[in-house]
C-alpha positions as CSV (number, residue, x, y, z in Angstrom):
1,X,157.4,146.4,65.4
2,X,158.1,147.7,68.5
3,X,154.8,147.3,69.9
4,X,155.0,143.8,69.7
5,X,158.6,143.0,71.2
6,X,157.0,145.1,74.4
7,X,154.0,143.2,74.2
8,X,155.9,139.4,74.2
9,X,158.5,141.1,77.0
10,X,155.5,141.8,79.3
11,X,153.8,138.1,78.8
12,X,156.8,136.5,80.1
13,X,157.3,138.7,83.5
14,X,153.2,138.0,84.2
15,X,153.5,134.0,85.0
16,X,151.8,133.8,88.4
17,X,153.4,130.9,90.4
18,X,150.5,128.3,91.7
19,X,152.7,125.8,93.6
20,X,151.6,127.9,97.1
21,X,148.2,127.9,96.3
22,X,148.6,123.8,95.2
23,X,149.9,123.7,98.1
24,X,147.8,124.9,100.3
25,X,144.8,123.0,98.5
26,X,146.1,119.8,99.2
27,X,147.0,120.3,103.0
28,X,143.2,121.3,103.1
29,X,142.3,118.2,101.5
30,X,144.1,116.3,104.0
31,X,142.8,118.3,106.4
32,X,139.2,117.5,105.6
33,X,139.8,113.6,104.8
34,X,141.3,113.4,108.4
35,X,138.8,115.5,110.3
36,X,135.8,113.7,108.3
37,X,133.4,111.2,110.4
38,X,132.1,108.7,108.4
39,X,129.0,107.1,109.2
40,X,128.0,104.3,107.9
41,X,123.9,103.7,107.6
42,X,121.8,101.0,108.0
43,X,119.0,100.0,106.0
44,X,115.6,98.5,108.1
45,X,116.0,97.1,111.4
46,X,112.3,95.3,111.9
47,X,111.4,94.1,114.9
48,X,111.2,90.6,114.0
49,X,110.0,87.9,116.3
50,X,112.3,85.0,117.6
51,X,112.1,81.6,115.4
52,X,109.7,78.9,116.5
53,X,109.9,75.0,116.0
54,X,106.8,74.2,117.3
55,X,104.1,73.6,115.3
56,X,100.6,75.1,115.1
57,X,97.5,73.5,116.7
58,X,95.2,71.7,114.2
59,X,93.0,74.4,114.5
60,X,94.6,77.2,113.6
61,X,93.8,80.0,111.4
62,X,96.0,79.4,107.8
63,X,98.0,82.6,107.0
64,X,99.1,83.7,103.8
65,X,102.4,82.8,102.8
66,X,104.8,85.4,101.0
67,X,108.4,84.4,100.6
68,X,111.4,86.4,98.8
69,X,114.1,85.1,97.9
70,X,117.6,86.4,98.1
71,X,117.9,87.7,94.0
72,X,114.3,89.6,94.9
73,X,112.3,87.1,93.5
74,X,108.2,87.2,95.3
75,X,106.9,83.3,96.0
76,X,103.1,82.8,96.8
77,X,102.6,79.3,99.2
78,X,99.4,78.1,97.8
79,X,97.6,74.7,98.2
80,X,99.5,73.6,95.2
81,X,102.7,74.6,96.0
82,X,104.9,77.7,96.1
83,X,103.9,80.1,92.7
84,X,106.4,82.7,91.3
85,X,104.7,86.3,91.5
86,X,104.9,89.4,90.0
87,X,105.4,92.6,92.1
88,X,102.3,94.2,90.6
89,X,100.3,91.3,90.9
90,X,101.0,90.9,94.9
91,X,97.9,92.8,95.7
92,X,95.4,91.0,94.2
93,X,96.6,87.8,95.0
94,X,96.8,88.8,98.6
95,X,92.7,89.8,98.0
96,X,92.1,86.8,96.1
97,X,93.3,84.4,98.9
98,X,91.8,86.8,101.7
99,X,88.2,85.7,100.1
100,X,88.7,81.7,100.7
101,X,90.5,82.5,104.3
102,X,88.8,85.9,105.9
103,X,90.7,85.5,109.0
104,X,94.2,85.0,107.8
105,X,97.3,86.9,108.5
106,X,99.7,88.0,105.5
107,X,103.2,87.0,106.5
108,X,106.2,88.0,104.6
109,X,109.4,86.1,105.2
110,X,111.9,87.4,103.6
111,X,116.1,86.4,102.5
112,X,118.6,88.4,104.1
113,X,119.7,89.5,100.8
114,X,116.7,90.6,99.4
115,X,116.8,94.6,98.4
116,X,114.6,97.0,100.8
117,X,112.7,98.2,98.2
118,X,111.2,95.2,97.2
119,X,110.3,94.0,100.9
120,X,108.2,97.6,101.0
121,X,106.4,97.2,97.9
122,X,105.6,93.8,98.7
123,X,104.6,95.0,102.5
124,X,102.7,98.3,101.1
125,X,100.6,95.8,98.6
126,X,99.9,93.4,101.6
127,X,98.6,96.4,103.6
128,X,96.6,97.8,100.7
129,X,95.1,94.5,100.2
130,X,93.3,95.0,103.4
131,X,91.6,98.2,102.7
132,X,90.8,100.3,105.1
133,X,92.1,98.2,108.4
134,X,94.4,100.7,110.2
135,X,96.5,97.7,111.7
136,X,96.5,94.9,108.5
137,X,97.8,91.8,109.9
138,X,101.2,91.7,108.0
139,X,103.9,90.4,109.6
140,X,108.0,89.9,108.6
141,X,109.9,86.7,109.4
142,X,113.4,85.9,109.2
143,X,114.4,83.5,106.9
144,X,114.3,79.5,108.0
145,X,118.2,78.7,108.2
């Protein structure tokens, strides 16, 4: 019995105080909030080319038409009329079109809330499209406002 009134006398005297060490913790958490830069980053800046009003000349190559719209949906301008398209199916559509129009440029216009990533898959499909051409002519647009 005497063993264990020793024992429960010695837990008592062994409480180590922590409010320095709190203290201390949170002054270095200040410390780090305040000396902390923040930097914001920015997604794609392309070099995108000024609007223009005028219209082609009559005899102009036709280009192939790519639109996204804002919620990331991928539009096809075809003689008919605009066609909804899947990401996947970019590509061959892109190769499909480049067989009635050899000559023509892919352009991409694109919503200025369209995600990044669907943009580059679009763009990477447009430039695969073209096979081996080291400069595909793909080009971004901004948006008609």
């Amino acid at each position: 019995m005497s063993r264990r009134k020793k024992h429960q006398s010695g837990d008592e005297g062994s409480e180590i105080d922590l409010t320095p060490m709190l203290d201390v913790v949170f002054i270095m958490l200040i410390f780090f909030i305040v000396t902390a830069s923040f930097v914001k980053e920015t997604g794609i800046n392309p070099n995108v080319p000024e609007p223009n009003d005028n219209p082609p000349p009559p005899d102009a190559p036709q280009n192939i038409l790519i639109r996204i719209s804002g919620d990331n949906q991928i539009w096809l301008l075809e003689k008919e009329g605009e066609r909804r398209v899947d990401t996947r199916a970019v590509r061959s559509n892109i190769e499909r079109m480049r067989a009635e129009l050899p000559k023509a440029s892919v352009i991409i216009q694109v919503d200025s809330k369209t995600n990044t990533g669907t943009y580059v898959a679009v763009a990477d499909a447009a430039r695969e499209a073209f096979g081996n051409n080291p400069n595909p002519p793909v080009v971004l647009v901004p948006p008609k406002k």
